[in-house]
DSSP file (Angstrom, degrees, kcal/mol; ACC not computed):
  #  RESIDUE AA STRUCTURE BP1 BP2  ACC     N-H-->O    O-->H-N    N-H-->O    O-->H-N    TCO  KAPPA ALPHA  PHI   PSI    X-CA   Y-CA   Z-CA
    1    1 A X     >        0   0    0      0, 0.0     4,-1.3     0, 0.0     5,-0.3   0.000 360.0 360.0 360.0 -42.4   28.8  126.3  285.8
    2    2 A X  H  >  +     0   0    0     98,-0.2     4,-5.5     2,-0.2     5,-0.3   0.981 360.0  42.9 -70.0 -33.3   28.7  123.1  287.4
    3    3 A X  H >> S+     0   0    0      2,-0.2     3,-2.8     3,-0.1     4,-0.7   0.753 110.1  58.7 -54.8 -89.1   27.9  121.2  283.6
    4    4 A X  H >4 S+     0   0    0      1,-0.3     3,-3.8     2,-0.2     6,-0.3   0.475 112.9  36.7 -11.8-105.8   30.4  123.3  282.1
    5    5 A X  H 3< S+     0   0    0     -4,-1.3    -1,-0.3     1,-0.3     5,-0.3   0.716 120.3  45.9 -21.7 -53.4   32.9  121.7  284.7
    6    6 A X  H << S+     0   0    0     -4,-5.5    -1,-0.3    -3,-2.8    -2,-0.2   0.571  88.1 100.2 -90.4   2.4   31.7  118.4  284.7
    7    7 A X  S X< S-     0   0    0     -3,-3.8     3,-2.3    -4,-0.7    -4,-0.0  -0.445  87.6 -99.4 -88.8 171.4   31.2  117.7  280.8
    8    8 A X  T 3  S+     0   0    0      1,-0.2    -1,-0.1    -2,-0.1    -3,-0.1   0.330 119.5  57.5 -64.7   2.6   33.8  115.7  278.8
    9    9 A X  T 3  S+     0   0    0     -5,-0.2     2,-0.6     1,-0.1    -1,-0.2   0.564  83.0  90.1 -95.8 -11.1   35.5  118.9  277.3
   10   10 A X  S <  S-     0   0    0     -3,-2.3    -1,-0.1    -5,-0.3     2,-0.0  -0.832  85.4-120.2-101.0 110.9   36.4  120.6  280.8
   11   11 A X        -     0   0    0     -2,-0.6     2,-0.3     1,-0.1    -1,-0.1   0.074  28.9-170.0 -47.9 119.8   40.0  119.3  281.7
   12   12 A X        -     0   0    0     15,-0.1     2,-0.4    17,-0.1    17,-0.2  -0.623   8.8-156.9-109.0 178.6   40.8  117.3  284.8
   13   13 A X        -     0   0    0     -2,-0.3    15,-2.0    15,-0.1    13,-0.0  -0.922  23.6-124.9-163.7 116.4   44.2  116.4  286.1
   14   14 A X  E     -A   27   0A   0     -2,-0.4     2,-0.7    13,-0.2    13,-0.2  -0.004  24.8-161.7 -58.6 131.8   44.4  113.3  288.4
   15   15 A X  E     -A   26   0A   0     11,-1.2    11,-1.9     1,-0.1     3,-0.2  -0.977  15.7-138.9-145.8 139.9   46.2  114.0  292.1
   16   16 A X  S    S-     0   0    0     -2,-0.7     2,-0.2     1,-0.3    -1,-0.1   0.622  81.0  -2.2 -61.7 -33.7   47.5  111.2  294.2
   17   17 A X        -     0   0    0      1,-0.1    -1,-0.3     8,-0.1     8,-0.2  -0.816  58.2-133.7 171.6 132.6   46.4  112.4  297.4
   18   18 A X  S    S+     0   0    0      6,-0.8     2,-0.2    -2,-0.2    -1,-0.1   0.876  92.7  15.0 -71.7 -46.2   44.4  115.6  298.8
   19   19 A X  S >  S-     0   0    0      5,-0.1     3,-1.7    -3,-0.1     5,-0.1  -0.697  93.1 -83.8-130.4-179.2   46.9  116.0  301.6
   20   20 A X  T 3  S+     0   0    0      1,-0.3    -2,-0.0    -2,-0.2     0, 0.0   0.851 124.6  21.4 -45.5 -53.0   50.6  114.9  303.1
   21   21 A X  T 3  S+     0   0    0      2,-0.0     2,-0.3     0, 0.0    -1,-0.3  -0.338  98.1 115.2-119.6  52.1   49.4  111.7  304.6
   22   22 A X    <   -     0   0    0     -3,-1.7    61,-0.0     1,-0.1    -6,-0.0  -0.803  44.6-162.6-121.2 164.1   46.1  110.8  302.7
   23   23 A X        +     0   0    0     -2,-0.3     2,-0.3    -6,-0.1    -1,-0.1   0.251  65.9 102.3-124.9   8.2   45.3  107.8  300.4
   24   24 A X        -     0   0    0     -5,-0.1    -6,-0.8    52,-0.0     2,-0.2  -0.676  60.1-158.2 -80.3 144.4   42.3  109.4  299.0
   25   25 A X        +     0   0    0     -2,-0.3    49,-0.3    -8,-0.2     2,-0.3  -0.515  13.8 175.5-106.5-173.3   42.9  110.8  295.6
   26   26 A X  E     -A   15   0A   0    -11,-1.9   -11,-1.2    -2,-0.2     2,-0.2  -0.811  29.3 -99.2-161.3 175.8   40.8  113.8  293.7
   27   27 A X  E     -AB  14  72A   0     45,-1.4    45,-1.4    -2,-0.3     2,-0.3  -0.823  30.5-169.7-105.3 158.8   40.8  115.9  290.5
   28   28 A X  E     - B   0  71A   0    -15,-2.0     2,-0.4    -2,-0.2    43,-0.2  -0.921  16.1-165.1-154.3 129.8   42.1  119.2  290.3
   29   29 A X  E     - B   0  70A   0     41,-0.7    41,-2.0    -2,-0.3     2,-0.8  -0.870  25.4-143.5 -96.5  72.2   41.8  121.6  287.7
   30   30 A X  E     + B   0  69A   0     -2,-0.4    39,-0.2    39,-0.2    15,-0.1  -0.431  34.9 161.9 -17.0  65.9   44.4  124.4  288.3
   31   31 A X  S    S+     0   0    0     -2,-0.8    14,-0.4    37,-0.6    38,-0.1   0.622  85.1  21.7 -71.2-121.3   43.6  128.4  287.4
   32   32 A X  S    S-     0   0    0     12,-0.2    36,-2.0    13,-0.1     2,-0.4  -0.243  71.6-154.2 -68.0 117.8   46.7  129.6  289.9
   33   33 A X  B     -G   43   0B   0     10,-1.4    10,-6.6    34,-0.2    34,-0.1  -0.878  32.8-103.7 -91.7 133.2   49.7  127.5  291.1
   34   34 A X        -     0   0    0     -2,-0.4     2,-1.0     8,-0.2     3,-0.1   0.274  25.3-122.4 -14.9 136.2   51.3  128.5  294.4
   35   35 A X    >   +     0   0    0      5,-0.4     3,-2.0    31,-0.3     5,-0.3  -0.572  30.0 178.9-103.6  85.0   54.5  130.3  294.4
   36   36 A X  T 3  S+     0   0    0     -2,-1.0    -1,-0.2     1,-0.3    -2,-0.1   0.566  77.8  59.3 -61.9 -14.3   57.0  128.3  296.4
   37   37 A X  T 3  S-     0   0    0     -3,-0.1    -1,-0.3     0, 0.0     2,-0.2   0.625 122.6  -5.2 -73.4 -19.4   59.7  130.4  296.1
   38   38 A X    <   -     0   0    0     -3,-2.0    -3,-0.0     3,-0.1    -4,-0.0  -0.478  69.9-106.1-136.5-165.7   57.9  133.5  297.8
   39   39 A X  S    S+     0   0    0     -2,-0.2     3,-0.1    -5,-0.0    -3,-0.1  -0.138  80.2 116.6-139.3  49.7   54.8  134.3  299.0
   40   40 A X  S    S-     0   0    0     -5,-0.3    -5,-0.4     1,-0.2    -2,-0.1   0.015  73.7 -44.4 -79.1 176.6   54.0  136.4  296.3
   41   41 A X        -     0   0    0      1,-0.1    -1,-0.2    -7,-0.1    25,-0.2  -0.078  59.3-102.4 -53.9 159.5   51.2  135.7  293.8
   42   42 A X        -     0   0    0     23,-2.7    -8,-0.2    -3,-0.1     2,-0.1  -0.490  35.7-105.4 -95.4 160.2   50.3  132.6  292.2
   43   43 A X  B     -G   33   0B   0    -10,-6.6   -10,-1.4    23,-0.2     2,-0.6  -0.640  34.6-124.2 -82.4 146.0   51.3  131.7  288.2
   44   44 A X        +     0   0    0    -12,-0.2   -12,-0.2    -2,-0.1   -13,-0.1  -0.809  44.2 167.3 -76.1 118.4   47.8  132.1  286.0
   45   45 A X        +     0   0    0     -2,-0.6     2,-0.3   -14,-0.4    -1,-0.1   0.135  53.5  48.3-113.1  30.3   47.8  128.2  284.3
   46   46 A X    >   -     0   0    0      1,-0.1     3,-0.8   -17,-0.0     4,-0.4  -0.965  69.7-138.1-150.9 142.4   44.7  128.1  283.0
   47   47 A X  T >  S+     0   0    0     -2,-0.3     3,-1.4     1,-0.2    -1,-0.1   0.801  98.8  72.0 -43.6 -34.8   42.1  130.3  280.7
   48   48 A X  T >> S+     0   0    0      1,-0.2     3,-1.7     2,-0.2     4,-1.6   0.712  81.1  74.2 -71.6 -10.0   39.3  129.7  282.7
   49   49 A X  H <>>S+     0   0    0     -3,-0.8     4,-5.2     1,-0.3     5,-0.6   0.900  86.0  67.3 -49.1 -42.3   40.8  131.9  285.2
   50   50 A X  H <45S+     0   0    0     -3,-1.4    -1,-0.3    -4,-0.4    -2,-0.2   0.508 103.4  40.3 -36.2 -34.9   39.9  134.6  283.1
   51   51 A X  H <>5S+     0   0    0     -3,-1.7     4,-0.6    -4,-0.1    -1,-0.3   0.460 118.2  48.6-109.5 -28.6   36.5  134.1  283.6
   52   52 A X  H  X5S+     0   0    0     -4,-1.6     4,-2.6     2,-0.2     5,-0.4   0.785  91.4  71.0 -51.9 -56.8   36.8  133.4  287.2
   53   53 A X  H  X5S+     0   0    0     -4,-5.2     4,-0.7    -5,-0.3     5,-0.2   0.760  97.3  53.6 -65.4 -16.5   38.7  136.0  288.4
   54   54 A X  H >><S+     0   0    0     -5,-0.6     4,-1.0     1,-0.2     3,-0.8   0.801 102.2  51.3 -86.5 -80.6   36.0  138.4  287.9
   55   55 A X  H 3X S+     0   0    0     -4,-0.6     4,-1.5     1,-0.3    -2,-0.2   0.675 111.6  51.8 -57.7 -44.8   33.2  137.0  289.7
   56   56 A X  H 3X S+     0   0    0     -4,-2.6     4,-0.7     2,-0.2    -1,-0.3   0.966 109.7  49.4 -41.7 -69.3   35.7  136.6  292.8
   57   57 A X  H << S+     0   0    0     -3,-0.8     3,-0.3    -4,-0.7    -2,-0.2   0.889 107.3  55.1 -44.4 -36.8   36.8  140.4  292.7
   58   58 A X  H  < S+     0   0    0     -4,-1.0    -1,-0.2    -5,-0.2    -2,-0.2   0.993 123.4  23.2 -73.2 -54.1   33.3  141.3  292.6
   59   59 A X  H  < S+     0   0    0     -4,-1.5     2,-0.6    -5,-0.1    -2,-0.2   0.192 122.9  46.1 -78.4  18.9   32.5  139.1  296.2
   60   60 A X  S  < S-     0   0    0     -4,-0.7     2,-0.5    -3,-0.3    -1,-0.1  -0.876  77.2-146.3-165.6 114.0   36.1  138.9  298.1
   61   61 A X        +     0   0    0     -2,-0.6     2,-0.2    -3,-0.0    -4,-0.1  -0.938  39.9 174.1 -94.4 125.6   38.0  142.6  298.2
   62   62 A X        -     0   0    0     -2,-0.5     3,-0.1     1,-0.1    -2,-0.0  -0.841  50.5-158.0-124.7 153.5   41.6  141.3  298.0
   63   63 A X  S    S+     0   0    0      1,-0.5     2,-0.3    -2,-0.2    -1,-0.1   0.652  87.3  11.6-106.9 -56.7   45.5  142.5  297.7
   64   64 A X        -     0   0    0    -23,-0.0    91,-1.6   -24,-0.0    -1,-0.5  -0.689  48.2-156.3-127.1 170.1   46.5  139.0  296.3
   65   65 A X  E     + C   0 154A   0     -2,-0.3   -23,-2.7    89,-0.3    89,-0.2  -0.973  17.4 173.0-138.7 114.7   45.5  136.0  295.2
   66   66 A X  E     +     0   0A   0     87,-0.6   -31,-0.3    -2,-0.4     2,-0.2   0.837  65.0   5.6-111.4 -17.2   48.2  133.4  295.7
   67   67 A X  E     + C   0 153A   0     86,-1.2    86,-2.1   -25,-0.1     2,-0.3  -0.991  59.7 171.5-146.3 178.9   46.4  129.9  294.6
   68   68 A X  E     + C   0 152A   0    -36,-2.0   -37,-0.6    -2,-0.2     2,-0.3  -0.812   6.9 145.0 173.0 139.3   43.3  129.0  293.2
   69   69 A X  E     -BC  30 151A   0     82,-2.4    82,-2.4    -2,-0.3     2,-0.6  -0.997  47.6-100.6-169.7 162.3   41.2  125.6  291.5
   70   70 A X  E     -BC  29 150A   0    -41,-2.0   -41,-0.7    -2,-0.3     2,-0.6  -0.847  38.8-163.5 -84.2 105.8   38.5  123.6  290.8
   71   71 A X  E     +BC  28 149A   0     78,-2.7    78,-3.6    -2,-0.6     2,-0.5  -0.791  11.1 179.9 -98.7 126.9   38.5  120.6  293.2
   72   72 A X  E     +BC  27 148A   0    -45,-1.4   -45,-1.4    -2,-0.6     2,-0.2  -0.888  18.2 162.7-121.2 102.8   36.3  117.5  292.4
   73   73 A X  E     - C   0 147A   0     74,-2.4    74,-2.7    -2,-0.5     2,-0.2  -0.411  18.0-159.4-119.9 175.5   36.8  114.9  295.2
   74   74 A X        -     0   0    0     72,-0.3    67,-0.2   -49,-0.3    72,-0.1  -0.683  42.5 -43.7-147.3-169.5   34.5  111.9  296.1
   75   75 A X        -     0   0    0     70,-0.3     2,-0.4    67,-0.3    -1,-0.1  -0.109  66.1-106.6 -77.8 166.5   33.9  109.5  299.2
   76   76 A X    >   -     0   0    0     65,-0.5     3,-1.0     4,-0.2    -1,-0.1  -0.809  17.1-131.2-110.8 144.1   37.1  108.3  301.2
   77   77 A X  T 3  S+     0   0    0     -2,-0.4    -1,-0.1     1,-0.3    -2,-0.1   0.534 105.9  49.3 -88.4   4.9   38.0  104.9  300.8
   78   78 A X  T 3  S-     0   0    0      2,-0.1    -1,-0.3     0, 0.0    -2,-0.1   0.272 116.9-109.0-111.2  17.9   38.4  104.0  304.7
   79   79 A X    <   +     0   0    0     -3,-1.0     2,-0.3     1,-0.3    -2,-0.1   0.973  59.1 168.3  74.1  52.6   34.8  105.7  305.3
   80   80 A X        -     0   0    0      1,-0.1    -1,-0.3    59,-0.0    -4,-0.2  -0.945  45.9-132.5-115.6 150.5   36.3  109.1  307.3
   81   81 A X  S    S-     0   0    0     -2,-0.3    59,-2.3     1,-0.2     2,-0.3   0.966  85.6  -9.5 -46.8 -59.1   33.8  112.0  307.8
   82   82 A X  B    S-H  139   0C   0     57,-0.3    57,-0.3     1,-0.1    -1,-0.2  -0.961  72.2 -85.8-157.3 172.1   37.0  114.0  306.4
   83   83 A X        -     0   0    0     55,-1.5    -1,-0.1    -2,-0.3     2,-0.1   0.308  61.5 -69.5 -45.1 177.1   40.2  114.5  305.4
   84   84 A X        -     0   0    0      1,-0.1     2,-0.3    53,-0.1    54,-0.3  -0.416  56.4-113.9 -58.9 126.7   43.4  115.4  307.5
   85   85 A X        +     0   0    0     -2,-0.1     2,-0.4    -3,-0.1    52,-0.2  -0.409  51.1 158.9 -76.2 135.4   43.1  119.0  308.9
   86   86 A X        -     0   0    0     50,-4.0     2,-0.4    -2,-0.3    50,-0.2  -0.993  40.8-117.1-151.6 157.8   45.7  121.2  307.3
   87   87 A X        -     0   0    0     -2,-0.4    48,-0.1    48,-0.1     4,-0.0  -0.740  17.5-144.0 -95.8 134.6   46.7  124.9  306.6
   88   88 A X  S    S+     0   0    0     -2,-0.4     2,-0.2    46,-0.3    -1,-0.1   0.977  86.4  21.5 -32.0 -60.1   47.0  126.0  302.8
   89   89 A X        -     0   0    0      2,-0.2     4,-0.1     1,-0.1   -50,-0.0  -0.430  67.1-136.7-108.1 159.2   49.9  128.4  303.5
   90   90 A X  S    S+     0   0    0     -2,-0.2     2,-0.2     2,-0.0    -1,-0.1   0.055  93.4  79.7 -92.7   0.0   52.5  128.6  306.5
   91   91 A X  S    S-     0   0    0      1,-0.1     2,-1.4    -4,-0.0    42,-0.2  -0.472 100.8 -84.8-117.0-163.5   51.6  131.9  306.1
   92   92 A X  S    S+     0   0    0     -2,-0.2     2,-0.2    40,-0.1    -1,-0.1  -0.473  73.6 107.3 -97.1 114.3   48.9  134.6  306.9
   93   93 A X        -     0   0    0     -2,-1.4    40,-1.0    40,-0.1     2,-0.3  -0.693  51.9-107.2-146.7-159.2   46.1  134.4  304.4
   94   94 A X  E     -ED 132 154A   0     60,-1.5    60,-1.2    38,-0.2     2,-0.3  -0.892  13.4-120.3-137.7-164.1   42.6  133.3  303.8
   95   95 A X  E     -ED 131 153A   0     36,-7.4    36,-2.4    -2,-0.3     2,-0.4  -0.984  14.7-178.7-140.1 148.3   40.4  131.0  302.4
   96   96 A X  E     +ED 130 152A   0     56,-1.3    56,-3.3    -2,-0.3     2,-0.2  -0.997   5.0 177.2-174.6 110.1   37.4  131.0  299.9
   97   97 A X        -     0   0    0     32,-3.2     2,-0.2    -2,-0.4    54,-0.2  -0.815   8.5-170.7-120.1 164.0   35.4  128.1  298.9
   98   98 A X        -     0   0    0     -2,-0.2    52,-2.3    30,-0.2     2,-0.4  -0.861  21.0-149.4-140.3 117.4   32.1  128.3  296.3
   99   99 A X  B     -F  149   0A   0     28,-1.6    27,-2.2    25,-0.4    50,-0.2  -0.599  13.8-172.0 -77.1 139.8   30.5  124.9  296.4
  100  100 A X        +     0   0    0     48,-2.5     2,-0.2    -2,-0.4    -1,-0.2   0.689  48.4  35.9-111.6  -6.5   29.0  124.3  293.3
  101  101 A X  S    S-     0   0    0     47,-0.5     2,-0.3    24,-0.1    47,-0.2  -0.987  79.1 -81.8-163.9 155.8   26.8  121.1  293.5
  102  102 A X        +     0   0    0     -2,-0.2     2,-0.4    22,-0.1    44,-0.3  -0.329  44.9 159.8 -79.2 142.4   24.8  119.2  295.5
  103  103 A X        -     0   0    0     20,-0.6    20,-0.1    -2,-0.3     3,-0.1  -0.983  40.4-138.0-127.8 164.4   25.8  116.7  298.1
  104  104 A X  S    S-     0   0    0     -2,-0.4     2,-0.3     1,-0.3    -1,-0.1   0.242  95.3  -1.7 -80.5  -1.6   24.6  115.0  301.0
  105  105 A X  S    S+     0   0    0      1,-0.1    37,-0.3    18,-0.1    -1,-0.3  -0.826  70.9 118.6 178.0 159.5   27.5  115.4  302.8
  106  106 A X        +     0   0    0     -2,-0.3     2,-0.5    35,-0.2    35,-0.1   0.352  41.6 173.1 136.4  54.3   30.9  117.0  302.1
  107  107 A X        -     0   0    0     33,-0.2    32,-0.9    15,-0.1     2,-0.3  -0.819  36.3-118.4-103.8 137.7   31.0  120.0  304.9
  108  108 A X  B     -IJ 121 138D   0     13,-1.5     2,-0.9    -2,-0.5    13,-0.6  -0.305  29.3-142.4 -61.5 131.1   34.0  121.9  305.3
  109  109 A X        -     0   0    0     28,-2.7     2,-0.7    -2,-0.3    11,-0.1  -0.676  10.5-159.2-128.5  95.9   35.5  121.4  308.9
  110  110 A X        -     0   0    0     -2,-0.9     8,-0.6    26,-0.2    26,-0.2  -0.602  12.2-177.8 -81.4  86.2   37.2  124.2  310.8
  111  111 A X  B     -K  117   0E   0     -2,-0.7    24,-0.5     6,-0.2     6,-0.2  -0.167  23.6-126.0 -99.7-177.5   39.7  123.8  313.9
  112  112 A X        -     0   0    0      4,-1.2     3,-0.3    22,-0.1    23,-0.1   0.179  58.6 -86.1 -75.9-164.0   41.8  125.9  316.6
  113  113 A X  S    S+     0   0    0      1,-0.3    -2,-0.0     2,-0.1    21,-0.0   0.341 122.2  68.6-121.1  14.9   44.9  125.1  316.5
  114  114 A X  S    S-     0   0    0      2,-0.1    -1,-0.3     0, 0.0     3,-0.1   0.120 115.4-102.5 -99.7   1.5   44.9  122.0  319.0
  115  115 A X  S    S+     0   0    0     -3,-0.3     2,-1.2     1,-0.3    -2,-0.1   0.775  77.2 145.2  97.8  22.9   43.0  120.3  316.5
  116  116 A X        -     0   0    0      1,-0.1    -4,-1.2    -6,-0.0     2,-0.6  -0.756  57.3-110.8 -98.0 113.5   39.5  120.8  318.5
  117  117 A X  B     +K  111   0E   0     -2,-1.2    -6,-0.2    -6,-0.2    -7,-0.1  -0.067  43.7 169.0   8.7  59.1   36.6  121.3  315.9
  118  118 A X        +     0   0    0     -2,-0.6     2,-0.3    -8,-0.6    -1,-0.1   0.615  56.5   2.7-100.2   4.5   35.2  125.0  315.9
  119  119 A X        -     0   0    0      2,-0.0     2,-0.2   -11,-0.0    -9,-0.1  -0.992  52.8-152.7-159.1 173.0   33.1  125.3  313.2
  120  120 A X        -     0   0    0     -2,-0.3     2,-0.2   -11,-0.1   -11,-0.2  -0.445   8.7-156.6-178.9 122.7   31.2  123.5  309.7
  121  121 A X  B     -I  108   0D   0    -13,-0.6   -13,-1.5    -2,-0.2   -12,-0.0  -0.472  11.6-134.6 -94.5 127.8   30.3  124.7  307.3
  122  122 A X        -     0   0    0     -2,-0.2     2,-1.4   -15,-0.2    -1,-0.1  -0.289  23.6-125.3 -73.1 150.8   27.4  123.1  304.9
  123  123 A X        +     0   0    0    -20,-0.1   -20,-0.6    -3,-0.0     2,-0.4  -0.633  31.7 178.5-127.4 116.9   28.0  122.9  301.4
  124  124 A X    >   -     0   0    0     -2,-1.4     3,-3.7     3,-0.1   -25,-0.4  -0.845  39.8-107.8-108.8 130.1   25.3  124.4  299.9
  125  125 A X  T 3  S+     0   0    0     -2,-0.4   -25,-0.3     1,-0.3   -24,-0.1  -0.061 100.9  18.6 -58.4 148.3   25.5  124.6  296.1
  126  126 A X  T 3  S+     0   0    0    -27,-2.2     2,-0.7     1,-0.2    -1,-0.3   0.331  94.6 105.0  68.7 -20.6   26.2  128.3  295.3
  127  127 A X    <   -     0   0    0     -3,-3.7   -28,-1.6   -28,-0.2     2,-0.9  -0.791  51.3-152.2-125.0 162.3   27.3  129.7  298.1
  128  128 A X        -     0   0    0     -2,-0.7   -30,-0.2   -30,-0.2     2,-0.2  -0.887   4.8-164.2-130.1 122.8   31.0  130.8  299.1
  129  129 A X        -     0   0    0     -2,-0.9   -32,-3.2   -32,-0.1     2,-0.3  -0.479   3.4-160.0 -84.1 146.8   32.3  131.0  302.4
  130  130 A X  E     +E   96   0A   0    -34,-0.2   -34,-0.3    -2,-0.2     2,-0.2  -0.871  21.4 156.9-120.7 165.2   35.7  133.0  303.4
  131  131 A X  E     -E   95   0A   0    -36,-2.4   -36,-7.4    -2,-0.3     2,-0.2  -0.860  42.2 -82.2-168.4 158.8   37.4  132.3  306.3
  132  132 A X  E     -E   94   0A   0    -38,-0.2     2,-0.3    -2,-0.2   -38,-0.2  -0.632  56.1 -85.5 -86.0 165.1   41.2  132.8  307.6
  133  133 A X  S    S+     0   0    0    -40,-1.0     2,-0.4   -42,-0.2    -1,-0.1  -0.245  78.0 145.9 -97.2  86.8   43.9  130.5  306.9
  134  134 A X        -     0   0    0     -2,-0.3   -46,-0.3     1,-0.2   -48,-0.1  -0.792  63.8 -78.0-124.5 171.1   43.2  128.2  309.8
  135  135 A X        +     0   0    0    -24,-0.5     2,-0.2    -2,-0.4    -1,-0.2  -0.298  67.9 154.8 -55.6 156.2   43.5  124.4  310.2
  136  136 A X        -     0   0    0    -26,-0.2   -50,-4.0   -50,-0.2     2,-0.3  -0.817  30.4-151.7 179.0 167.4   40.3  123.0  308.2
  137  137 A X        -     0   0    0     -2,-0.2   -28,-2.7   -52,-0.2     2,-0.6  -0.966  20.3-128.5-136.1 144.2   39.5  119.5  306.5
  138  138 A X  B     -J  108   0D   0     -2,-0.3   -55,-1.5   -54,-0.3   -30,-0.2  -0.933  32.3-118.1 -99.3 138.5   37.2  119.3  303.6
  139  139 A X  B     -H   82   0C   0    -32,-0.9   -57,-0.3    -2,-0.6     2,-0.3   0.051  24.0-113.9 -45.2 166.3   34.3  116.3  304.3
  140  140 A X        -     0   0    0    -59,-2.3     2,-0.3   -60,-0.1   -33,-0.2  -0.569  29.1-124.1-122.2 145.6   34.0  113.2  302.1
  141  141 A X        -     0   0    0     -2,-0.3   -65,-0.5   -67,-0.2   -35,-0.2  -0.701  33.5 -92.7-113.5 150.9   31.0  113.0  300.1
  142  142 A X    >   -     0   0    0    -37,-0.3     3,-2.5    -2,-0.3   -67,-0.3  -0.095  64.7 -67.0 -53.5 153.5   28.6  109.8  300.4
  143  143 A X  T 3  S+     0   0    0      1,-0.3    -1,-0.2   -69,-0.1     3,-0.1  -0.118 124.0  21.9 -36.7 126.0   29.3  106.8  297.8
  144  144 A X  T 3  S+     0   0    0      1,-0.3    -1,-0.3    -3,-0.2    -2,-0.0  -0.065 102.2 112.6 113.9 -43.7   28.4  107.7  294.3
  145  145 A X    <   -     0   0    0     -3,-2.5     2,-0.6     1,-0.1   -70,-0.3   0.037  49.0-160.9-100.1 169.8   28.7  111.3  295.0
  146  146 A X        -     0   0    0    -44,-0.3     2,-0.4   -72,-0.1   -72,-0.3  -0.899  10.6-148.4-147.2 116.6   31.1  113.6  293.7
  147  147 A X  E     -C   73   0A   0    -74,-2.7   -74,-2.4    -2,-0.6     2,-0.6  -0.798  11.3-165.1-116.3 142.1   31.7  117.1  295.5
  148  148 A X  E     +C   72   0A   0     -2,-0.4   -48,-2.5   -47,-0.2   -47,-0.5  -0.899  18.3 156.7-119.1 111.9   32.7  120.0  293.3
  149  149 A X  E     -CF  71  99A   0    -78,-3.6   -78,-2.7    -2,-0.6     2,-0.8  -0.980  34.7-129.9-131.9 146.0   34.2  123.3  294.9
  150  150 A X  E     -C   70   0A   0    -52,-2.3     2,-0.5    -2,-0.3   -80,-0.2  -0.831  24.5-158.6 -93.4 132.2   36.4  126.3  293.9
  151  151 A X  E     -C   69   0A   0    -82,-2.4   -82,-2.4    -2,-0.8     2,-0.6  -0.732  10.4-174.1-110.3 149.2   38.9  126.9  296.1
  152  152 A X  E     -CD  68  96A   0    -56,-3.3   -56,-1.3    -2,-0.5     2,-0.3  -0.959  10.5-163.0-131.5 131.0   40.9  130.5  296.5
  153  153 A X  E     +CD  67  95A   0    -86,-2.1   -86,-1.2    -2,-0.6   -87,-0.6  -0.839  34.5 132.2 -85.6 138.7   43.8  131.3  298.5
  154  154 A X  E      CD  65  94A   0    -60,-1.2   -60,-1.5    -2,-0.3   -89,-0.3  -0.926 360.0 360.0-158.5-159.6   44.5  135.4  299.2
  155  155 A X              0   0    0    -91,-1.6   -90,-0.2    -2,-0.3    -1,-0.1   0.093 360.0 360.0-155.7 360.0   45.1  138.1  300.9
């Protein structure tokens, strides 16, 4: 998977900034966009979803699936552990990462809801964490490095 994703055929799509008030940029390759109008299901905008969506169903028993992408992010350029903690949703959902490659750093970073730190999660290539729709920050990967996850929103 991870060649597949990373070779010159697999589309990437440039994003400005990972969260409200961040100056790090990423890539993002979109299967489901959010439905802002609702909190219904997300729109399919990509084929590869097709191929996705199965291997998800098989691990994660779900009612919905309301977003879902490939995120390929790199080191932050004022040299923070990680990003600004934020919730997907305003609403009640969870969350589903599968890290796909390796890095030396890049751990997912889970708080309460005073902002205190309560968990972190390693990202070890292959495996996918759930958790509910709680504050969390994803980590910054060391210089050079380039950390590749899917992430899934649902219910």
């Amino acid at each position: 998977m991870e060649a597949s994703l990373l070779s010159e055929q697999f589309p990437w799509y440039f994003q400005k900034q990972m969260v409200d008030d961040s100056d790090d940029f990423f890539f993002c390759h979109n299967l489901l966009l959010r439905d802002l109008d609702s909190n219904g299901p997300g729109k399919v905008v990509s084929t590869v979803w097709d191929k996705v969506y199965p291997i998800f169903t098989r691990i994660v028993p779900h009612s919905v699936v309301y977003r879902a992408a490939f995120n390929l992010t790199f080191e932050s350029s004022k040299g923070l552990l990680h990003s600004t903690p934020h919730r997907d949703h305003l609403f009640d959902h969870n969350n589903f990462i599968l890290y796909i490659n390796k890095v030396s750093q890049g751990d997912t970073h889970i708080f309460d809801d005073k902002f205190n730190e309560i968990d972190i999660i390693e990202p070890v290539p292959k495996r996918a964490v759930t958790f509910p729709g709680l504050l969390h920050a994803q980590g910054y990967c060391e210089k050079g490095e380039k950390r590749l996850v899917l992430v899934v929103t649902y219910k």
